[in-house]
C-alpha positions as CSV (number, residue, x, y, z in Angstrom):
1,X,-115.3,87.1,52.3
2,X,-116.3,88.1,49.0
3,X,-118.4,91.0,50.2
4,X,-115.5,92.0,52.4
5,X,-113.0,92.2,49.7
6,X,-115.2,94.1,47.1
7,X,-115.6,96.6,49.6
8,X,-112.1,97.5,49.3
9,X,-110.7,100.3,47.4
10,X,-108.9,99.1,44.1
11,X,-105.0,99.3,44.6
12,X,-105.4,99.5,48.5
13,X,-105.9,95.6,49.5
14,X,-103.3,93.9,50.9
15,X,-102.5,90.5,52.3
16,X,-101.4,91.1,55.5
17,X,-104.2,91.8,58.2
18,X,-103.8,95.0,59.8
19,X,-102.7,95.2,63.6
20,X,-105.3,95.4,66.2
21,X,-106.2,98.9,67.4
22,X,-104.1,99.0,70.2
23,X,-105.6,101.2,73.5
24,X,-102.3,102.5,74.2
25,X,-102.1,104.7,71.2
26,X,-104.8,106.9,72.5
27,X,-103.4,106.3,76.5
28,X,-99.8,107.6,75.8
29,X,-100.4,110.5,73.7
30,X,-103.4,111.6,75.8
31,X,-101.3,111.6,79.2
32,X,-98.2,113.0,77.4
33,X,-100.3,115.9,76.4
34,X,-102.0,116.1,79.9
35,X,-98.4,115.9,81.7
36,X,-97.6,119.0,79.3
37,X,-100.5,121.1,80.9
38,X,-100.4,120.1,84.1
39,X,-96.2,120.6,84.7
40,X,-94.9,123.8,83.8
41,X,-92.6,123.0,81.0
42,X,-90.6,126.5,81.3
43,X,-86.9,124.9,82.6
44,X,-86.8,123.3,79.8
45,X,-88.5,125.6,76.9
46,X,-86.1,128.4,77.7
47,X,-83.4,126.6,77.6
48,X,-83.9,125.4,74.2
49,X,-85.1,128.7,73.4
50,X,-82.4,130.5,74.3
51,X,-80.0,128.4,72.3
52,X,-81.9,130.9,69.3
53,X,-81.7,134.2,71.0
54,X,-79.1,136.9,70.9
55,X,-79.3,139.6,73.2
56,X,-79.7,142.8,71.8
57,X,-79.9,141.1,68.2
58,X,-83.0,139.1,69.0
59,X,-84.0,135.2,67.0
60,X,-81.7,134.0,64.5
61,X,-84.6,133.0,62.6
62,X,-86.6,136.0,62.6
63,X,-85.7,137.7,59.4
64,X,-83.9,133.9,57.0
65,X,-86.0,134.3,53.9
66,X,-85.9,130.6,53.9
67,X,-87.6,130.0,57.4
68,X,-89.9,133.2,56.5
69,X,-91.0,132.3,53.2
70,X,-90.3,128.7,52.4
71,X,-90.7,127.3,55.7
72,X,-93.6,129.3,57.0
73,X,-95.7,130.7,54.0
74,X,-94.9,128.4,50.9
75,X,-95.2,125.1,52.7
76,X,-98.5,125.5,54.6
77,X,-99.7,127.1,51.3
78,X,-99.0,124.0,49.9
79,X,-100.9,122.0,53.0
80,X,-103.8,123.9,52.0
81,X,-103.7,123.1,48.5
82,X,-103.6,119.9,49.2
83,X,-106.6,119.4,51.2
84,X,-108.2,121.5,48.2
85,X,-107.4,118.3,46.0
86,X,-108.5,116.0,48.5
87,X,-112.1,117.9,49.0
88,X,-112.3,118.0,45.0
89,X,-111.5,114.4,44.7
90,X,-113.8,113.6,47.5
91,X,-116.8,115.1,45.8
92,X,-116.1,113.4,42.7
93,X,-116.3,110.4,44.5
94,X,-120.5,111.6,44.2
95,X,-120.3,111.9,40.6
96,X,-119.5,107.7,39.4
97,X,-120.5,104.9,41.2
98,X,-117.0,103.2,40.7
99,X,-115.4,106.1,42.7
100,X,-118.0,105.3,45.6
101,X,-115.5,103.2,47.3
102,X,-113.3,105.9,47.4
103,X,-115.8,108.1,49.5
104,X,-115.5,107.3,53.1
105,X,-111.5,107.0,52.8
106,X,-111.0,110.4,50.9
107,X,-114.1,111.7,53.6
108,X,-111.7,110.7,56.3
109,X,-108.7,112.6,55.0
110,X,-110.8,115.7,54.4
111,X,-111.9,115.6,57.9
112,X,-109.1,114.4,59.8
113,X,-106.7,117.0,58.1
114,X,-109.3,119.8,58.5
115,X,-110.2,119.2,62.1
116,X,-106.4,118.5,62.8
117,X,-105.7,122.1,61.3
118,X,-108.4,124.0,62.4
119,X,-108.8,123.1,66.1
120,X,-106.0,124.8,67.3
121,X,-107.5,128.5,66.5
122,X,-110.0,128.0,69.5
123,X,-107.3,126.1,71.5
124,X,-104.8,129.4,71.5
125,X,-107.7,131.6,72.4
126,X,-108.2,129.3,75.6
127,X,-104.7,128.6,76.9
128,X,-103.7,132.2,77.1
129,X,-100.0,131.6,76.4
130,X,-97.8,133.6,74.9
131,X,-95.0,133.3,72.3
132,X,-91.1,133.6,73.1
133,X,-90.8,136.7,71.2
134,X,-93.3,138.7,73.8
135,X,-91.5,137.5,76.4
136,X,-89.8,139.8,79.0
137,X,-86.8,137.4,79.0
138,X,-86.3,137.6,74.6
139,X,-86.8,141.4,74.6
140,X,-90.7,141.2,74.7
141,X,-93.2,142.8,76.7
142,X,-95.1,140.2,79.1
143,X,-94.9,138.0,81.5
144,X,-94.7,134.1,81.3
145,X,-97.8,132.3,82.3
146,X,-98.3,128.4,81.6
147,X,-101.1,126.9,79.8
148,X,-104.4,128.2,81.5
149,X,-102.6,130.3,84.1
150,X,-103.5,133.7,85.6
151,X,-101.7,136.9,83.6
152,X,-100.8,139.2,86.1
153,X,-103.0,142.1,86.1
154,X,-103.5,144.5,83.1
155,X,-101.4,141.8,81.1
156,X,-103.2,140.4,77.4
157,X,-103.9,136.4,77.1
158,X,-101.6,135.0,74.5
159,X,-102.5,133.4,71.6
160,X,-99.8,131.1,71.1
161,X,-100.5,127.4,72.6
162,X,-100.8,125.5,70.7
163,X,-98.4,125.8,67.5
164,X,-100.6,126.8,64.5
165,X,-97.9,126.1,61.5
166,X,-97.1,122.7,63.0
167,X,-100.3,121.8,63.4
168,X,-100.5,122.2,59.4
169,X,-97.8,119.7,58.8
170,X,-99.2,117.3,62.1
171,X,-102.4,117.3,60.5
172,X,-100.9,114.8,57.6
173,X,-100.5,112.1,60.2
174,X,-103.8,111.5,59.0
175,X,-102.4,109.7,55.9
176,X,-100.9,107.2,58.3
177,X,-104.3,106.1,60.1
178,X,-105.5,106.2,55.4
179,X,-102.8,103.6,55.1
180,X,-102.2,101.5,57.7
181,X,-104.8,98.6,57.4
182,X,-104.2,98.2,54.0
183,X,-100.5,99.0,53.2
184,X,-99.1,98.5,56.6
185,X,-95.4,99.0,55.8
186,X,-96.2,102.2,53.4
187,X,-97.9,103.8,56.4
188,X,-94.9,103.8,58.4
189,X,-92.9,105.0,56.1
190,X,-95.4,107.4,55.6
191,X,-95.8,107.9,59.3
192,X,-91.6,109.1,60.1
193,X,-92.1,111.4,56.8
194,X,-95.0,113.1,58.3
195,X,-93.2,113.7,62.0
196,X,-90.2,114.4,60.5
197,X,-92.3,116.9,58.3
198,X,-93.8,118.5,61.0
199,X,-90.9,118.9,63.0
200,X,-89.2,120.8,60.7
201,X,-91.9,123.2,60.1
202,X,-92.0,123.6,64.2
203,X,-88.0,124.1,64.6
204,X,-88.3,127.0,62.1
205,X,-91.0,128.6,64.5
206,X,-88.9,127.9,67.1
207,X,-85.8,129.7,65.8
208,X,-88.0,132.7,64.8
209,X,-89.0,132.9,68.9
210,X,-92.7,132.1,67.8
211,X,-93.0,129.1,69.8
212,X,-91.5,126.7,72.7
213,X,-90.8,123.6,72.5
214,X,-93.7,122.2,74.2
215,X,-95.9,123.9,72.3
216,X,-94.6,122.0,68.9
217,X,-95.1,118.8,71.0
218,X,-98.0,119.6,72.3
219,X,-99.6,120.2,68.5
220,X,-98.5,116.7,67.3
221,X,-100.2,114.6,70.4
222,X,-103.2,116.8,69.9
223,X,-103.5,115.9,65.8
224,X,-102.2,112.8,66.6
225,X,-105.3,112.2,69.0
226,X,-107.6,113.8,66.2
227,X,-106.8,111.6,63.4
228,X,-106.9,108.7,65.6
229,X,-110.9,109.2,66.9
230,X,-111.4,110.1,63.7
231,X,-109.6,106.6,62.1
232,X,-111.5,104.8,64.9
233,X,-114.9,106.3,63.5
234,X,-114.8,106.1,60.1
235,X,-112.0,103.4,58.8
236,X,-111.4,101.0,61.5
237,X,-113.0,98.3,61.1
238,X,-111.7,94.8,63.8
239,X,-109.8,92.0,61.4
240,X,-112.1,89.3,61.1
241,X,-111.0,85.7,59.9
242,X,-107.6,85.7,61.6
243,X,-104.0,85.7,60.4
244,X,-104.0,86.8,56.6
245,X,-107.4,88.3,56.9
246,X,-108.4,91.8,55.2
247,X,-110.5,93.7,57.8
248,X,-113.8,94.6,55.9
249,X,-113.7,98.2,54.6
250,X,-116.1,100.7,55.5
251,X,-118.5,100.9,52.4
């Protein structure tokens, strides 16, 4: 396929044919994330939170200059400065026809990472749950109320479902879905980097009583769902020729 292979962007082809899109990577996540809005996920979120809390003292976290400033500020600073480059380099993709096979991959990553990040603003303003920290039970104020349940009267919605710094390191899974039909093994590698990434960045919210558990969780099957419509849309394209194939690149 001549055509086929042209189409693909210079240092990204690779000999093995990428795996089928399976169904079950949406299925899983998408009833995973619907499990943690239907069941109330409190047993378990404040018992991990309370693993952080000190009575009287308040989260361990709270004040580390390293959770505060590294974890917190610097890296999603960095996140954003990221997807500055990737914007940048995606325009100049407009500017030389050589770079024009570039476009639709760097367009995906610009997308995927923004909508990724930027969907859980509206989300929190929806789900009305509050973070540990304003919780009666860790020295705060209100009441606990599960994702989309009623506040007790004269009690504020909370703005904390789901997690907005994870969501800034989830929202590189996205450079999985860039890899992974044409350097299959790098995208994995690339995949446990990102989670493990993420993770992080939500256990450091965690120990500063900013967020439960679930709500880290729920962030990553949310992005993870993003950036896979998103892959589905603009990269995926089904392996054609068989075993040793290169799917055909979106032009």
């Amino acid at each position: 396929m001549p055509h086929a292979a042209a189409s693909i962007p210079s240092g990204m082809a690779h000999p093995d044919a990428p795996d089928e899109l399976s169904p079950w990577l949406a299925l899983v996540p998408a009833l995973l994330l619907a499990a943690l809005v239907l069941i109330d996920t409190a047993p378990i979120d404040f018992l991990v939170e309370s693993w952080f809390y000190q009575p009287g003292v308040g989260f361990v976290g709270r004040h580390v200059w390293l959770v505060e400033t590294v974890m917190h500020d610097f890296l999603k600073q960095a996140i954003i400065g990221f997807g500055v480059l990737l914007v940048l380099a995606w325009l100049l993709t407009w500017t030389r026809g050589q770079w024009r096979r570039w476009r639709r991959p760097l367009g995906y990553l610009v997308a995927a990472i923004g909508c990724a990040s930027l969907v859980v603003t509206p989300l929190k303003e929806l789900t009305g749950v509050h973070c540990p920290w304003d919780l009666e039970q860790f020295g705060g104020r209100y009441a606990y109320v599960h994702v989309g349940g009623a506040a007790p009267d004269g009690q504020p919605a909370g703005h904390c479902w789901p997690a907005g710094h994870a969501a800034s390191g989830f929202s590189l899974l996205a450079l999985f879905f860039f890899l992974r039909d044409h350097r299959p093994r790098l995208a994995r590698q690339v995949l446990w980097a990102v989670l493990l990434f993420a993770s992080l960045i939500g256990f450091g919210r965690m120990i500063q009583g900013a967020h439960f558990l679930s709500h880290t969780v729920a962030t990553g099957l949310i992005d993870w769902l993003i950036c896979l419509a998103l892959y589905r849309l603009l990269l995926y394209r089904k392996v054609v020729g068989g075993p040793g194939a290169i799917a055909p690149a979106a032009g």
